[in-house]
N, C-alpha and C positions, 0 to 999 in steps of 0.2 A: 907399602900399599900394594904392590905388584905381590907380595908373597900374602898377602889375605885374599887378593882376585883368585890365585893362581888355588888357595883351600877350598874356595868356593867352584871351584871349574868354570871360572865364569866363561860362558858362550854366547857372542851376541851378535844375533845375526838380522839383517835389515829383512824386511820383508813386507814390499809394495803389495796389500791385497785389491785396494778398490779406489776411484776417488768418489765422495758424494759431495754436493753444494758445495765444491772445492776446495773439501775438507778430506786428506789424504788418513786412510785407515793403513796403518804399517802393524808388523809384528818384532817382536824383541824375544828372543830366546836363551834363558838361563839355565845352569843347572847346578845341582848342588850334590855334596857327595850322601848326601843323609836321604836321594829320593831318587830313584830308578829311572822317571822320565823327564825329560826334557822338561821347563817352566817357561809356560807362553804365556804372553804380555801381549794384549792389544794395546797400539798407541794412534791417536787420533790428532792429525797435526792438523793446525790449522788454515783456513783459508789462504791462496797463496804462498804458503810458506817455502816452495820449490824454486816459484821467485822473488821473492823479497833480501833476495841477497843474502847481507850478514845479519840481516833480524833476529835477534835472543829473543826466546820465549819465559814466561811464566810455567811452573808444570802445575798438575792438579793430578792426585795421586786415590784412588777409591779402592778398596779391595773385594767391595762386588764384583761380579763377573757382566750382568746384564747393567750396572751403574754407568756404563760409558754410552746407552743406547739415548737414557734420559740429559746428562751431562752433555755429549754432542749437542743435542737438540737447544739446549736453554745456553751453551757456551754459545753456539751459532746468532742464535736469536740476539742475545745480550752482547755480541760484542763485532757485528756484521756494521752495523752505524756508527763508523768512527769510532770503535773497541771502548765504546760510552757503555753502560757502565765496565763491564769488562775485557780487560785487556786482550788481546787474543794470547789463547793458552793452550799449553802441549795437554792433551789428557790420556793418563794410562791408567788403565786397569789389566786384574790378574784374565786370561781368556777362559772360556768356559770348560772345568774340568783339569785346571792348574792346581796340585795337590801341595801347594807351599803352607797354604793354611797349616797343615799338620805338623810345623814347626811350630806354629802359638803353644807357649806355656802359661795356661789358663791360671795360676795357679799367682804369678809375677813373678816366681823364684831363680828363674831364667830369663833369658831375651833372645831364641835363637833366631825367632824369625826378624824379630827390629833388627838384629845384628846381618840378617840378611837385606834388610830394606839399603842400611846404612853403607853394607862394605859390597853390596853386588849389584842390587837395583838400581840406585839413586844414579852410583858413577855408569853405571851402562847408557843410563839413561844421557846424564850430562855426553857422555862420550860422541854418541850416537847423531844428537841431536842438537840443534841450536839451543842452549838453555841459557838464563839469564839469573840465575841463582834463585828465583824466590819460588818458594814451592809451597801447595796446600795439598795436606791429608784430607777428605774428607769422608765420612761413615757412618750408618745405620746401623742398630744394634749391636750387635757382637763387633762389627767393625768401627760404630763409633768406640770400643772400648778397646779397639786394637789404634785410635788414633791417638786417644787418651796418655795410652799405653805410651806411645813416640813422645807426646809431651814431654810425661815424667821421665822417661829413660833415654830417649835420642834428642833433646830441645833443640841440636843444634842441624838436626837432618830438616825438618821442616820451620815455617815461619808463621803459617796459621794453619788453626784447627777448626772444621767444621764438622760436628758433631750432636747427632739426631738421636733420643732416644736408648743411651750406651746400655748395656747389661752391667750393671754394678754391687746388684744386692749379691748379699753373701760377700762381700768382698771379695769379687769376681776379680782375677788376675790381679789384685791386691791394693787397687788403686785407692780405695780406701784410707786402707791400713797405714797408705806407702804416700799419702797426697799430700799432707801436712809438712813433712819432711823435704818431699823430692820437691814440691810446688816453692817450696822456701829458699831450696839451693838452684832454681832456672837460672839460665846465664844472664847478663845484663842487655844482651839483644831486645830489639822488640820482639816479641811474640803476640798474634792475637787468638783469642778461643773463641768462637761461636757455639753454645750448648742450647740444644732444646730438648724438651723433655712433654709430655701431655700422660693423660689419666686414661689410655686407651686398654678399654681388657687385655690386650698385647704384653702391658708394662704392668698391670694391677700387683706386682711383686716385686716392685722398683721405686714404687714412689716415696718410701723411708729414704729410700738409697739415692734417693735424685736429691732430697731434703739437706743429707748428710753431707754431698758432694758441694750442692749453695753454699752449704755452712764453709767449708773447709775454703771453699775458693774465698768467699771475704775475709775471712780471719788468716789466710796466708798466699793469698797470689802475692809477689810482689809485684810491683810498680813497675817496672819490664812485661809483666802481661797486660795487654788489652784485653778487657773479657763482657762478654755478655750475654744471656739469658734469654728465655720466652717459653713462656705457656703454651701450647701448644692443642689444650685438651677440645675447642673448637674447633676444629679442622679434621676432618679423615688421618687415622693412624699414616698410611701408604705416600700422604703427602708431607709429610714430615720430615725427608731429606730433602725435596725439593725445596721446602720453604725455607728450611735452612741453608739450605747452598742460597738462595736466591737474597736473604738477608745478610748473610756472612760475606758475599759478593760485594754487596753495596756499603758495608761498613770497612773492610779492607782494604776496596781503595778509594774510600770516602775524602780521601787527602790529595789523592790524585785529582777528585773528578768536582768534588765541591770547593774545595777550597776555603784559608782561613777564615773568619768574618773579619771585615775588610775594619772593626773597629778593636780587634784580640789584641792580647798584651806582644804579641811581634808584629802585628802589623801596624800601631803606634809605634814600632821600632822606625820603622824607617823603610827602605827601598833594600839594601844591605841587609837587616835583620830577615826579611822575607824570604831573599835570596839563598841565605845561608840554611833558613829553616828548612827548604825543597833539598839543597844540597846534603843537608843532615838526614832527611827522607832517605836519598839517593842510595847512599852511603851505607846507613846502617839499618835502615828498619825493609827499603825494597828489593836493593840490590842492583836496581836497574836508574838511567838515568827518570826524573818526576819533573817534568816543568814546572815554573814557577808562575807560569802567565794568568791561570785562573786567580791567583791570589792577586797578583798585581793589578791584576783587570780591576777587582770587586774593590780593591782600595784606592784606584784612580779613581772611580767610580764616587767613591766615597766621598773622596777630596773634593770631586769636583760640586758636589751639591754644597759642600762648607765654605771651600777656596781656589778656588778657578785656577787662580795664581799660580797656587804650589801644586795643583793638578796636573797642571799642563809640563811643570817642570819636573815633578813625579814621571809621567808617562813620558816625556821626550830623554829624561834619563835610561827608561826601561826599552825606548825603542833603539838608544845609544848602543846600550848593551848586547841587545837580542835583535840586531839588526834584519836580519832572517828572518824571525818569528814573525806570523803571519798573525796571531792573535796581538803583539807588543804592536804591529805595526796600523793595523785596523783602530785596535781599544784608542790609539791615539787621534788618530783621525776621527772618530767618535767623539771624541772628547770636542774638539775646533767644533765639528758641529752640535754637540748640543751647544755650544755659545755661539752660535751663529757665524763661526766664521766659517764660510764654506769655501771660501778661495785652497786654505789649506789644510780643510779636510779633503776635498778632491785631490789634492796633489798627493798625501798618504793615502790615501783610498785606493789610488793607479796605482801605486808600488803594492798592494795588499793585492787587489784584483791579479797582479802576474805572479806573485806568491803563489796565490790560489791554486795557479795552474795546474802543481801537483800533488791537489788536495782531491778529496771525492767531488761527485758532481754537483751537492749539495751545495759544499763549501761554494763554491767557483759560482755558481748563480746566485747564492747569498748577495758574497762581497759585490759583484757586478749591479746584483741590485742597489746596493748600499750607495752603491757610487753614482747611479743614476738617479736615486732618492736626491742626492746632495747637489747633484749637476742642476734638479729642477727646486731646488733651493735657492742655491746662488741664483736662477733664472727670475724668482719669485721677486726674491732679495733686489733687485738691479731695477727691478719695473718698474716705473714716476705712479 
């Protein structure tokens, strides 16, 4: 690995430029021996991230130049309230006037620039920076077809694709030609693709080619990709990566943030099946650790409208376990009181309320409410 850094001249150097909304703007600098100037990278870390310790990030990778102005703004927005729906994530793009583009071989016959994402970018990146292994491409036109590109030839550099609009007619860098095949041999990982595509005079010489590409993804994604689709042609051409980042967001980490239906073929598993499913999340498709308390919440939940009984035994198993867990330890107390017992929903409700403590401010006046809801419950409860 050290003698493919060392072809690439890899040079990387930190570079504090600004903070905004508490979001640190750094620079990354590489270079390669096939291009005379230096390769700058803006990298956009996230909120706190200076003090959050050992926190591993998520990355998000665009090779527009002005893509990181839009990305900050909707990463900020979408992941400032408790990183609902998204996680807080590192985001890089190429800087304005980075001439690595002119590595792309338009043609597919080649990979010089994947092979720089792969052996220069990716590890500068992980080196540099807190990273937690799961990473998204994502790109508009020519570069949705440079994400495309990583799919079929790097599957194992990124984990989803987000992808607006790609250049494919003509069988543009060969993805065509080469989808059927390469789409067949993906690795057994998860991967997920987000494609959208619309009828904008922009595209009016792609839409055979958006047609060909549907084909090819149902008749040979295998079952390792997640994949999914949208029309696009209502909306303005310009909002088109937005709307796809913003969709591809919410379905990505749709596991994390919605959780199973509390009635799915694992969650009639048991307490154990639940747990193992989040673990399997962890493991192989995120990379990072995934609670498992949204699921268990929606199935105590569940229980307790059918069987109070095995509810109660349900959730005082999961607060057994997840002792810590501010959601394991509330959802239970919850539970006492929707059956009216408020003596020991208050007494879990105290232990959630000092949990809270080192939650946002949100959280912490929630549970406090919650607990003063109950206190004038039991008050109600007690009265001749």
């Amino acid at each position: 690995m050290l003698g493919i850094r060392q072809w690439f001249g890899l040079l990387a150097l930190l570079v504090i430029s600004h903070v905004t909304h508490g979001e640190t703007k750094a620079s990354l600098k590489l270079t390669h021996p096939d291009i005379d100037t230096p390769l700058l990278f803006n990298v956009v870390l996230p909120d706190g991230y200076s003090q959050s310790g050992d926190k591993q990030y998520a990355v998000l990778f665009d090779f527009h130049p002005q893509a990181y102005r839009y990305l900050q703004g909707m990463h900020h927005w979408l992941s400032h309230n408790g990183e609902w729906p998204w996680p807080q994530t590192i985001i890089v793009t190429p800087a304005p006037g980075n001439p690595v583009g002119r590595l792309f071989d338009d043609t597919g016959k080649t990979t010089p620039l994947l092979d720089f994402f792969e052996s220069a970018l990716i590890p500068a990146i992980d080196e540099h920076y807190r990273t937690n292994g799961f990473r998204i491409i994502s790109g508009f036109r020519v570069n949705g077809t440079l994400a495309l590109s990583m799919l079929l030839n790097k599957p194992d550099v990124f984990d989803a694709y987000f992808v607006a609009a790609p250049e494919l007619a003509e069988n543009y860098a060969g993805l065509l030609s080469n989808g059927p095949k390469k789409l067949a041999a993906l690795p057994a990982k998860p991967l997920y693709l987000r494609f959208t595509y619309g009828d904008s005079i922009k595209v009016a010489d792609q839409q055979s080619a958006y047609a060909d590409w549907l084909t090819i993804l149902k008749q040979h994604a295998p079952a390792s990709l997640t994949w999914s689709h949208a029309d696009l042609s209502d909306h303005y051409f310009m909002s088109y990566p937005l709307m796809t980042l913003m969709s591809g967001i919410e379905e990505v980490f749709n596991d994390i943030n919605a959780g199973l239906a509390p009635d799915s073929s694992i969650a009639q598993q048991g307490f154990d099946a639940i747990v193992e499913h989040y673990a399997m999340l962890s493991r192989d498709k995120y990379g990072f650790e995934v609670s498992p308390q949204t699921s268990l919440a929606r199935r105590g939940a569940y229980l307790l409208s059918i069987d109070p009984k095995q509810a109660i035994a349900f959730l005082r198993t999961n607060q057994q376990r997840f002792p810590k867990d501010l959601t394991a330890v509330h959802t239970l107390a919850d539970a006492y009181a929707t059956l009216g017992q408020y003596e020991q929903a208050i007494e879990w409700q105290t232990q959630a309320v000092q949990l809270a403590q080192s939650q946002l401010t949100w959280y912490q006046r929630f549970h406090q409410q919650k607990l003063a809801q109950y206190q004038q419950q039991l008050n109600a409860q007690q009265q001749p």
